[in-house]
PASE-481108 format. One record per residue (C-alpha): residue in one letter; chain; x, y, z. Coordinates in steps of 0.02 Angstrom, whole numbers, plus 50000, padded with zeros to 5 digits. Layout:
PASE-481108
['A','A',[X,Y,Z]]
...
//
This chain:
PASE-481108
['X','A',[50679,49690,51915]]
['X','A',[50705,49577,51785]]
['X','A',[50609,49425,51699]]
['X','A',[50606,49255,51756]]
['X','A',[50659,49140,51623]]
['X','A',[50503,49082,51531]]
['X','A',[50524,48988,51373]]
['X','A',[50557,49119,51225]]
['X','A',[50535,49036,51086]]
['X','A',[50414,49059,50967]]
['X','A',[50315,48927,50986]]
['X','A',[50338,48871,51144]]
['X','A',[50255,49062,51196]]
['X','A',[50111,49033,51101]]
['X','A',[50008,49092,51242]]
['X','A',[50088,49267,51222]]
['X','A',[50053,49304,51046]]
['X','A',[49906,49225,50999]]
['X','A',[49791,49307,51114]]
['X','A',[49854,49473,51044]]
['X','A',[49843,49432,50887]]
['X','A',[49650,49397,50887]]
['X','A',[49610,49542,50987]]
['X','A',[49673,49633,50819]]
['X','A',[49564,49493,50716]]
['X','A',[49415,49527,50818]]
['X','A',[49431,49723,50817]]
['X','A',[49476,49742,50646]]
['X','A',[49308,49630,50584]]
['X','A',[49225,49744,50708]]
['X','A',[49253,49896,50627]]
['X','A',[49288,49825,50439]]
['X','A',[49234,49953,50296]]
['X','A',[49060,49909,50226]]
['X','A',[49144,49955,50061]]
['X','A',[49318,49989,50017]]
['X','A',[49384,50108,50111]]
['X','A',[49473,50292,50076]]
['X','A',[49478,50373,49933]]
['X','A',[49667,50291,49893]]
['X','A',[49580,50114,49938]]
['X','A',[49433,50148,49779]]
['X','A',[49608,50209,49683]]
['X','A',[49710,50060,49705]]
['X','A',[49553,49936,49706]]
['X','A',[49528,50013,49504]]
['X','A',[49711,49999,49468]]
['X','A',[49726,49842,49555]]
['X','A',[49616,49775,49437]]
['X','A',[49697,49854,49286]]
['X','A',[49884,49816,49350]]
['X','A',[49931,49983,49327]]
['X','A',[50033,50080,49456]]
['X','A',[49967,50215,49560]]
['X','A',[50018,50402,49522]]
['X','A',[50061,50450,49683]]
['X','A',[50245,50467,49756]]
['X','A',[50333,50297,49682]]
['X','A',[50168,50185,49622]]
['X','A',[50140,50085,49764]]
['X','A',[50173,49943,49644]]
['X','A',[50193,49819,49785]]
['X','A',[50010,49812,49840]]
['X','A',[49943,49861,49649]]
['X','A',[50020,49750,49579]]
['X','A',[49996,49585,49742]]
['X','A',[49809,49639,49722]]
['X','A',[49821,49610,49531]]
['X','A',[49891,49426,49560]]
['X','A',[49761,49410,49691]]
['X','A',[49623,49444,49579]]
['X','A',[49675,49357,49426]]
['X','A',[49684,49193,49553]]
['X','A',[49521,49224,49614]]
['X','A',[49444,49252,49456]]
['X','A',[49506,49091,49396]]
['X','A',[49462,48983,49546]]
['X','A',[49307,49061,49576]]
['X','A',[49253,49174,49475]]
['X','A',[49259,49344,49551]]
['X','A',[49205,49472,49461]]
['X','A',[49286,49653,49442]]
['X','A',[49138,49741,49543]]
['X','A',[49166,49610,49683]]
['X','A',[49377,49629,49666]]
['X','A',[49382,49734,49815]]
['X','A',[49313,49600,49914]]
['X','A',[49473,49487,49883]]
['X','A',[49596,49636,49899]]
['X','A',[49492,49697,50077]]
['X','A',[49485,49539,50158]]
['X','A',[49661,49507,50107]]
['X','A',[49717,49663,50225]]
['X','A',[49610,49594,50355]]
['X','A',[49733,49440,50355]]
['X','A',[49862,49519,50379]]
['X','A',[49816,49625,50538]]
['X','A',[49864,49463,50662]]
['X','A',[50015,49412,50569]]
['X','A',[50079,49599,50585]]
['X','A',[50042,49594,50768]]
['X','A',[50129,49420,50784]]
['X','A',[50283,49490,50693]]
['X','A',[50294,49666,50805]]
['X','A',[50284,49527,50953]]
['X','A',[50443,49437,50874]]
['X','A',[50529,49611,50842]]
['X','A',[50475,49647,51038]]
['X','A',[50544,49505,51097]]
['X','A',[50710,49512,51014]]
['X','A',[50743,49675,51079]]
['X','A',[50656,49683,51252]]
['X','A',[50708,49490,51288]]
['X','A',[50551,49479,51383]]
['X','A',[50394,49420,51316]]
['X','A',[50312,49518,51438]]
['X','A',[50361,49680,51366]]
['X','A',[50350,49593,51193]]
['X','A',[50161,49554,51237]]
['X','A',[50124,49740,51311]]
['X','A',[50221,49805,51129]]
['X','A',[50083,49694,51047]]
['X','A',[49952,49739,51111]]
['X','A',[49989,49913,51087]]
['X','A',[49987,49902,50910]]
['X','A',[49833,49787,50926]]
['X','A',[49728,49898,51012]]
['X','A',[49781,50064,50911]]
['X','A',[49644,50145,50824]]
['X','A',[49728,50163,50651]]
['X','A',[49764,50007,50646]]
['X','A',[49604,49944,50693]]
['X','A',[49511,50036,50554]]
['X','A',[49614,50025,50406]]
['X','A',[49641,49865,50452]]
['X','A',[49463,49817,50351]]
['X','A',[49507,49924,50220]]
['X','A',[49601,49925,50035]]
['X','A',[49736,50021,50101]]
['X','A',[49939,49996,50137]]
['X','A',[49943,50048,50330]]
['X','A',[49933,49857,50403]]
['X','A',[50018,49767,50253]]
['X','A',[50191,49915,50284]]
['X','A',[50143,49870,50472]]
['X','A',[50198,49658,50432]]
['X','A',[50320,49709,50310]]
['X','A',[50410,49840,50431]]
['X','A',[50432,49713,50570]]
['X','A',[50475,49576,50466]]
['X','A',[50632,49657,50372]]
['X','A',[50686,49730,50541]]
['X','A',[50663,49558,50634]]
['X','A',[50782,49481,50488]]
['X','A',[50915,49637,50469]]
['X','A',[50941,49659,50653]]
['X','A',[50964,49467,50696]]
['X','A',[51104,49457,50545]]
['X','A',[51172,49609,50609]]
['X','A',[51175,49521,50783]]
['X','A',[51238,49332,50704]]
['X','A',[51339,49437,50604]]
['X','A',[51247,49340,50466]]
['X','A',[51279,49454,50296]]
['X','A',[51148,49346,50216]]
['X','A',[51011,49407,50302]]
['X','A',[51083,49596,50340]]
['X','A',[51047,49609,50143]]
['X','A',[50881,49528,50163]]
['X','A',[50810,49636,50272]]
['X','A',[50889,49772,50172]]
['X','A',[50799,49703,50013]]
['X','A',[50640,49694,50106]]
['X','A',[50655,49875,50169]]
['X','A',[50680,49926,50006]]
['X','A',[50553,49832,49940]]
['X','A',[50422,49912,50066]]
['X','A',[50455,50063,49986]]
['X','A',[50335,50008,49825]]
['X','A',[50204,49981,49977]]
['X','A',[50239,50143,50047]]
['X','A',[50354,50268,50018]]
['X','A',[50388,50302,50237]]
['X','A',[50488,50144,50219]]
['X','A',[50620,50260,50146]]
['X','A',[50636,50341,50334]]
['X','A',[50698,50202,50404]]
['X','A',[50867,50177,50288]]
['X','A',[50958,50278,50454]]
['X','A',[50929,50095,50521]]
['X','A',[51009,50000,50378]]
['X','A',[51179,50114,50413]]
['X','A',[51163,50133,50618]]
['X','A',[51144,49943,50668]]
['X','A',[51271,49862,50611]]
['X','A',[51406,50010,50654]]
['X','A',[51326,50047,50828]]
['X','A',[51270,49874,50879]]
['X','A',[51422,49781,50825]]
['X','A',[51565,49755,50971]]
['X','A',[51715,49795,50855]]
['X','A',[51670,49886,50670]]
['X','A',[51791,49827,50553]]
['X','A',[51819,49843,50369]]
['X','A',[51688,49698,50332]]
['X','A',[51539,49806,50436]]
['X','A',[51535,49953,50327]]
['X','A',[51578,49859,50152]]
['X','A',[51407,49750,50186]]
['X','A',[51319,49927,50266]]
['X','A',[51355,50014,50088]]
['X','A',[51296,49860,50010]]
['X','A',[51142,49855,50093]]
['X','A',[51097,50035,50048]]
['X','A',[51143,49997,49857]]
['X','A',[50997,49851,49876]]
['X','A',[50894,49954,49975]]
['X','A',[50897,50098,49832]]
['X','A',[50885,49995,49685]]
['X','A',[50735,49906,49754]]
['X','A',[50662,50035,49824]]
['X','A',[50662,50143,49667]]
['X','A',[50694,50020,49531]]
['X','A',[50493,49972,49499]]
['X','A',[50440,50152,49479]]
['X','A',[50608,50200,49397]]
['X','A',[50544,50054,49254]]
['X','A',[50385,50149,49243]]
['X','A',[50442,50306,49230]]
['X','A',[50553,50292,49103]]
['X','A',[50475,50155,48984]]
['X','A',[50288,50234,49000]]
['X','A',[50260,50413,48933]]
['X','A',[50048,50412,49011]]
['X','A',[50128,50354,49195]]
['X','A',[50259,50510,49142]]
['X','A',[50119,50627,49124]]
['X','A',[49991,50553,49247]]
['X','A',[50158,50569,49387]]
['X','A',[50182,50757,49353]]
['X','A',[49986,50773,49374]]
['X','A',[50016,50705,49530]]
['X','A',[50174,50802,49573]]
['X','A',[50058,50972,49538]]
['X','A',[49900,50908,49634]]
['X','A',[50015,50873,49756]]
['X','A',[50091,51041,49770]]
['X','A',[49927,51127,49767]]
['X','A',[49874,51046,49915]]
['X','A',[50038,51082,49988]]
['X','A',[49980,51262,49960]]
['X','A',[49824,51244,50047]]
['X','A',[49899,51146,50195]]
['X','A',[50076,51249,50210]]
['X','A',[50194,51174,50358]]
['X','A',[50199,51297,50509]]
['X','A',[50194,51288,50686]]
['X','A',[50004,51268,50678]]
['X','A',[50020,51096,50623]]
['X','A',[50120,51047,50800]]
['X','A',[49940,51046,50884]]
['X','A',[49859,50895,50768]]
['X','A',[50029,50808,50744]]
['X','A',[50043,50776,50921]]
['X','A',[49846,50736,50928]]
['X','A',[49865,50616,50819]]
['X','A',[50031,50529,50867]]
['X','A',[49944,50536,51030]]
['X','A',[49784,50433,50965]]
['X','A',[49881,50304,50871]]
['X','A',[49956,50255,51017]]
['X','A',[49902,50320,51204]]
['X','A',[50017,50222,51304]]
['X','A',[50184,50220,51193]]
['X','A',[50174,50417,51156]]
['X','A',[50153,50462,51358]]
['X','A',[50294,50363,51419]]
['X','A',[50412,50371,51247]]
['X','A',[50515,50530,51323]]
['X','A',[50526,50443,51476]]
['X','A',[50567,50244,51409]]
['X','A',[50703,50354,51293]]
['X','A',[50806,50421,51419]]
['X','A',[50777,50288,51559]]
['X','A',[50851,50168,51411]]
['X','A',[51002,50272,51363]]
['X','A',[51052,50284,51565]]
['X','A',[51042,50115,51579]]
['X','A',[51130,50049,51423]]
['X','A',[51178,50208,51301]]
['X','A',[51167,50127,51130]]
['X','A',[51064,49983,51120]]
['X','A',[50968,49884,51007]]
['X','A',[50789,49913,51085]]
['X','A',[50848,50114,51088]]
['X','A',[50907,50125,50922]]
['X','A',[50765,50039,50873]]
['X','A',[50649,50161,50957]]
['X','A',[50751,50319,50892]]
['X','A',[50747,50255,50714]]
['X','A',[50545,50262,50727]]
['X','A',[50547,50419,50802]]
['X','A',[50648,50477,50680]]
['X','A',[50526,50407,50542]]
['X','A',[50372,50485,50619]]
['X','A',[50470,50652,50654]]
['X','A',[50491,50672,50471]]
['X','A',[50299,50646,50432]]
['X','A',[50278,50830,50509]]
['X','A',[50379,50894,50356]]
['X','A',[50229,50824,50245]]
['X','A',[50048,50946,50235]]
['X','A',[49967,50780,50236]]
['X','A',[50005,50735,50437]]
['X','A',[49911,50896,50464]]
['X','A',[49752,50837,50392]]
['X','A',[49751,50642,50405]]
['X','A',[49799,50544,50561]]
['X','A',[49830,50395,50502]]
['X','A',[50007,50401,50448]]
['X','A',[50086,50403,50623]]
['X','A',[50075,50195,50616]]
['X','A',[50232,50230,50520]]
['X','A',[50357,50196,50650]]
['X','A',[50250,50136,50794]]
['X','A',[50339,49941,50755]]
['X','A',[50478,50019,50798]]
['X','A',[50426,50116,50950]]
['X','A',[50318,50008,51033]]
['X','A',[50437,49896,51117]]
['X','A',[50539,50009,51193]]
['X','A',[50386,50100,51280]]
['X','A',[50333,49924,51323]]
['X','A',[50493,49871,51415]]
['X','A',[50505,50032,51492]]
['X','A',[50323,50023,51588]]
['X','A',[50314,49864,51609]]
['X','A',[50487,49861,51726]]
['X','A',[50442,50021,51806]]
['X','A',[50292,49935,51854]]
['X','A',[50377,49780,51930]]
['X','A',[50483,49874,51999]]
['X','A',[50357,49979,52086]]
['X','A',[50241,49835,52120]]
['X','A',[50373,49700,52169]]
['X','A',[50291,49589,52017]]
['X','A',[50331,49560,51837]]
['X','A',[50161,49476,51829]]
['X','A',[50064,49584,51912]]
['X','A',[50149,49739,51828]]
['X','A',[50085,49636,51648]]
['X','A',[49917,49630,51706]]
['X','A',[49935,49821,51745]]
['X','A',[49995,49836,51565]]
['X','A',[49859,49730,51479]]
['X','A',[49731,49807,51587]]
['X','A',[49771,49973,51529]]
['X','A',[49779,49932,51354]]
['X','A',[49626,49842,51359]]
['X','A',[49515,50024,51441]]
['X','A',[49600,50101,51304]]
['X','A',[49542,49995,51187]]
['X','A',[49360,50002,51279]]
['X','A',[49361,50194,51276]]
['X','A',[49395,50211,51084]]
['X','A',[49268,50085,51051]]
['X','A',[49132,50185,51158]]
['X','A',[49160,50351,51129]]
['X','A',[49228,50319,50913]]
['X','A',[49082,50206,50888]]
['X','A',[48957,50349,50831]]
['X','A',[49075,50425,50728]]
['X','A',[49110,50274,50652]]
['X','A',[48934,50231,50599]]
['X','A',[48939,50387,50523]]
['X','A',[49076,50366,50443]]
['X','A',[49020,50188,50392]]
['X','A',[48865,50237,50313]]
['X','A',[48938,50367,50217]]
['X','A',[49061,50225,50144]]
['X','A',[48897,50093,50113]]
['X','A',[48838,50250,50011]]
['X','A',[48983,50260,49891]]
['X','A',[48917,50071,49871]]
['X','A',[48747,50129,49842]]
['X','A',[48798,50278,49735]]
['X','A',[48776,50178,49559]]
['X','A',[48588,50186,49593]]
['X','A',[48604,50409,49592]]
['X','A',[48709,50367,49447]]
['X','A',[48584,50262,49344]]
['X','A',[48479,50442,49328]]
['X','A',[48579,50512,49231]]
['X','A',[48634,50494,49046]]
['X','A',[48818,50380,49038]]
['X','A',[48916,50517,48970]]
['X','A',[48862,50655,49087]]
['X','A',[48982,50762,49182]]
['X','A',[48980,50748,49371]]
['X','A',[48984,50893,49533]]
['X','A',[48971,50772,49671]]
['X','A',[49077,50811,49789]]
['X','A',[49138,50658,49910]]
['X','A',[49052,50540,49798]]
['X','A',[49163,50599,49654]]
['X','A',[49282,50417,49691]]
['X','A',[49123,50320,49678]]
['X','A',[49080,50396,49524]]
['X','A',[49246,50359,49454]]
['X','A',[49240,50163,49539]]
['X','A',[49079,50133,49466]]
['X','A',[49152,50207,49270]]
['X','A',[49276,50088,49290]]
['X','A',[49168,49944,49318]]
['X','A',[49092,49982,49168]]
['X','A',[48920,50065,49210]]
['X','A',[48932,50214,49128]]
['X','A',[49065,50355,49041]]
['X','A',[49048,50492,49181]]
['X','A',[49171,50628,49195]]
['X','A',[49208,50743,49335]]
['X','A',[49237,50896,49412]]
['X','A',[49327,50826,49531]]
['X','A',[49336,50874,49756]]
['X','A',[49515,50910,49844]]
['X','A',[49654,50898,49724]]
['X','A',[49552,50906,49565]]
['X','A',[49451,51058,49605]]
['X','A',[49458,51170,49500]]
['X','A',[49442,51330,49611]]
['X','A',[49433,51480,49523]]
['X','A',[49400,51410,49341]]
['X','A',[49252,51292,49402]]
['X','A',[49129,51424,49331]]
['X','A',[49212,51428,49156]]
['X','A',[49246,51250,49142]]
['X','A',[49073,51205,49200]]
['X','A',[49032,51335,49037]]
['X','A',[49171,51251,48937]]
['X','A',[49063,51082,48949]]
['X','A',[48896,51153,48922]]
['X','A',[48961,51246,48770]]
['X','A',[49042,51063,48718]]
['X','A',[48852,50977,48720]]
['X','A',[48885,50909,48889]]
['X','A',[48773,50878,49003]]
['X','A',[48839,50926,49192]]
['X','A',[48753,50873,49348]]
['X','A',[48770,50917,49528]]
['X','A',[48712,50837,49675]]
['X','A',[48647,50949,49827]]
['X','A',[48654,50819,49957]]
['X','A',[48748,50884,50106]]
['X','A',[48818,50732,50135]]
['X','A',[48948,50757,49999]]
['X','A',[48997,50936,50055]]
['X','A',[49064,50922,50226]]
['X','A',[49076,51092,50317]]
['X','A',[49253,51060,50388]]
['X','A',[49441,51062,50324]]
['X','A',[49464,51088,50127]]
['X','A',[49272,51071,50055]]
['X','A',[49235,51224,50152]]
['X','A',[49311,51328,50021]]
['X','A',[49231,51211,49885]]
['X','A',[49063,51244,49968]]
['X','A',[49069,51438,49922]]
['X','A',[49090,51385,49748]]
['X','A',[48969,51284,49737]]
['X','A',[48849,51392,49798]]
['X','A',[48898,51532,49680]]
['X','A',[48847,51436,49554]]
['X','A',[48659,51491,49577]]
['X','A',[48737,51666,49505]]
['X','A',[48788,51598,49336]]
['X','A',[48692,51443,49288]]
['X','A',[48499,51411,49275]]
['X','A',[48442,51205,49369]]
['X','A',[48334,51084,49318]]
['X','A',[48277,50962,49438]]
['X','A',[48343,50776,49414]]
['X','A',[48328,50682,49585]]
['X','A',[48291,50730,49753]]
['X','A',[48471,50800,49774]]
['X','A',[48527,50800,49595]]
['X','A',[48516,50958,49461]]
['X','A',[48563,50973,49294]]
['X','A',[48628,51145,49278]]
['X','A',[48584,51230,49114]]
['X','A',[48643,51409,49030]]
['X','A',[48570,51584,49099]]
['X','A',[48462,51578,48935]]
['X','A',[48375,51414,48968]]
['X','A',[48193,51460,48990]]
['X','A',[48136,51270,49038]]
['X','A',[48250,51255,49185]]
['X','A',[48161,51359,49338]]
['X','A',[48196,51246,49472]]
['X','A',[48282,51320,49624]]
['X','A',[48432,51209,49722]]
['X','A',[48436,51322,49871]]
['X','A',[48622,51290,49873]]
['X','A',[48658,51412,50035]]
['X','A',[48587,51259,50137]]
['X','A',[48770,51185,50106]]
['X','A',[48863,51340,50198]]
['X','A',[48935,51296,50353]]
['X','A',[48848,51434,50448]]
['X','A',[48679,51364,50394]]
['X','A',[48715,51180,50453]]
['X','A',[48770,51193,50643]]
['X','A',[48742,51008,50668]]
['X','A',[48877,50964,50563]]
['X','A',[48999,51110,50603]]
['X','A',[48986,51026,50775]]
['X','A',[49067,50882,50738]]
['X','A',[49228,50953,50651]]
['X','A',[49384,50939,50752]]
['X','A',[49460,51108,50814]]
['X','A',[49530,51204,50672]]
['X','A',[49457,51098,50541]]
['X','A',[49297,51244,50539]]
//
């Protein structure tokens, strides 16, 4: 069964999009970060402020460097200052979470031809729990959301107008979305399949303007941090930092079969509805039409998110399967929705199947992620809070504190003290903790730690930090600070007697919070 013909113009089905697009408002300011956000949010929030590219993978100059405009505007109009930055550069995310669901609706539509299926494609991204909650945060998953849709709304209608113009627009954009974030790169198959697949007769003129568009989409795409790299010796060093952090983790968090179990979890959780039927809408497409734009489309996502299992990091966050859910989406969309009419003998009431669906979905995450969320809310307020732990001790002191260790480094860089750190994750030290802890004290440092078990989660990679800390008690004497804070002093130290208790951090002493890890994470 097919659509009726309702008005598909943009405006004209204003009822369609708009609705979708502040459900995302709504749920998004529902569930918006007291604070900043992840640890990469605090990160780009301090280089945001000091226009200076990120380390990781190619800079992420796009957002560092929007943020930096941002700021300086705000600043000037009125009067932000740098401890309130994140503020501008938070709520500007928050923006852009309807616009990106308006634009996956136009990307819906011009593949599906329905704005039912382009409304059921919306609301899937509306209602998908990564894109709810970094939606309120300083991070790149919504803004690469807008920007994904967008360049593939412009590419795909020059490639169907056979309009080179914007074929190298959306190729420019594409490219550009790779200094937002680097998964942009996975979808240059795109760039080279549309026009020679989608195209009734390839001729010379098709693949001259294809290679063109991948010469835009590299230079753009690797131009900005190409600059950096080779103009600025500290971005040279702070890169290869990076590049062995990086590889460390890798090390920790080695590919293998394992990692199948949580990379389907989470493709599942990003989107319910779109990764139960996507098998299904895949081949159901490709026996109806083979090749197609709305199949391509789909495959080219897949694709995308297929490659994120080749990266540790999909094994440990979930967030990063919003990568090629634009492109999904309306293809999964289509697919129930006509199954439905078809089944029902309705297009309408087959939508209202669709949104009803969405909409429990969207219930269920909200009931059963709420308490988590607080949690995980609170713990974000008390990176806010965490210059107050931080006004104990003296501005040059060095710093154990575990998840906090961001906040420590936000709050240096707003100018409140001159803390260093041992850092958590990448940064730990491992091994050489004990000796660089010695290093310091040797040095005239003074080194802190704080106890609170807050900042030493039991599950995933501070487990193995926790035995280290705890170890400690075996080659350092304390002195009390704060409730949860200790100065830790040398063996010979006869005025330091107080006693940390540090095995209160081990997982086996804290079942409470072991509960809450998610399988395999203990």
């Amino acid at each position: 069964m097919t659509a009726p013909n309702l008005p598909l113009t943009f405006w004209a089905a204003w009822r369609w999009w708009l609705p979708a697009a502040l459900l995302a408002l709504a749920l998004v300011l529902y569930f918006v970060d007291p604070f900043i956000g992840d640890w990469d949010g605090v990160d780009y929030t301090m280089l945001s402020l000091a226009g200076y590219p990120s380390s990781m993978a190619l800079g992420r100059n796009l957002f560092i460097f929007g943020n930096y405009g941002l700021y300086q505007l705000a600043h000037l109009l009125f009067n932000i200052h740098p401890e309130n930055a994140y503020l501008v550069f938070k709520y500007a995310v928050v923006a852009q979470a309807p616009l990106a669901v308006i634009a996956c609706w136009i990307l819906a539509r011009d593949v599906t031809g329905s704005i039912y299926s382009a409304t059921v494609a919306a609301l899937m991204i509306a209602s998908s729990p990564v894109f709810v909650l970094y939606g309120g945060q300083v991070m790149t998953d919504v803004p690469s959301v807008l920007l994904t849709a967008t360049a593939l709304i412009i590419h795909l209608r020059g490639v169907k107008q056979d309009r080179v113009a914007l074929v190298l627009i959306g190729a420019a954009l594409l490219g550009l979305g790779v200094n937002l974030r680097e998964t942009f790169a996975f979808f240059a198959p795109w760039l080279v399949f549309a026009p020679l697949l989608l195209r009734p007769k390839v001729s010379r003129r098709e693949v001259v303007y294809v290679a063109l568009s991948c010469l835009i989409f590299l230079v753009i795409g690797l131009g900005w941090f190409g600059y950096w790299f080779m103009t600025d010796s500290h971005y040279q060093r702070i890169w290869f930092g990076w590049r062995e952090s990086l590889a460390q983790e890798s090390a920790r968090h080695p590919v293998s079969v394992k990692n199948l179990s949580p990379y389907f979890m989470y493709f599942c959780i990003t989107a319910p509805l779109a990764f139960l039927t996507l098998p299904f809408a895949i081949f159901n497409e490709w026996r109806r039409h083979r090749i197609s734009s709305l199949l391509l489309l789909a495959l080219t996502g897949l694709f995308a998110n297929l490659l994120l299992f080749l990266n540790y990091s999909t094994a440990v966050n979930w967030r990063y399967f919003l990568t090629g859910l634009p492109a999904i989406a309306p293809l999964s969309a289509d697919f129930v929705v006509r199954k439905l009419a078809a089944r029902l003998g309705s297009m309408k009431l087959a939508f209202a199947s669709c949104v009803a669906v969405l909409l429990l979905i969207a219930i269920v995450f909200g009931i059963y992620s709420r308490p988590v969320s607080n949690e995980y809310i609170q713990r974000r307020a008390l990176s806010k809070e965490y210059r107050h732990q931080l006004a104990s001790v003296p501005r040059d002191a060095i710093m154990i504190s575990g998840a906090q260790t961001i906040a420590v480094s936000y709050w240096k860089a707003m100018g409140l003290g001159d803390w260093k750190t041992i850092g958590t994750g990448g940064g730990w030290p491992g091994e050489s903790l004990v000796p660089q802890i010695e290093a310091h004290l040797f040095a005239g440092k003074r080194v802190f730690l704080d106890t609170d078990p807050r900042w030493w989660l039991p599950c995933g990679w501070q487990r193995g930090e926790i035995q280290g800390i705890v170890a400690l008690e075996n080659h350092f004497k304390f002195r009390r600070l704060t409730e949860t804070i200790y100065e830790l002093r040398p063996v010979d130290d006869s005025t330091a007697t107080d006693k940390p208790e540090l095995k209160k951090l081990l997982p086996e002493n804290r079942p409470e919070d072991t509960k809450k890890c998610m399988p395999g994470k203990v």
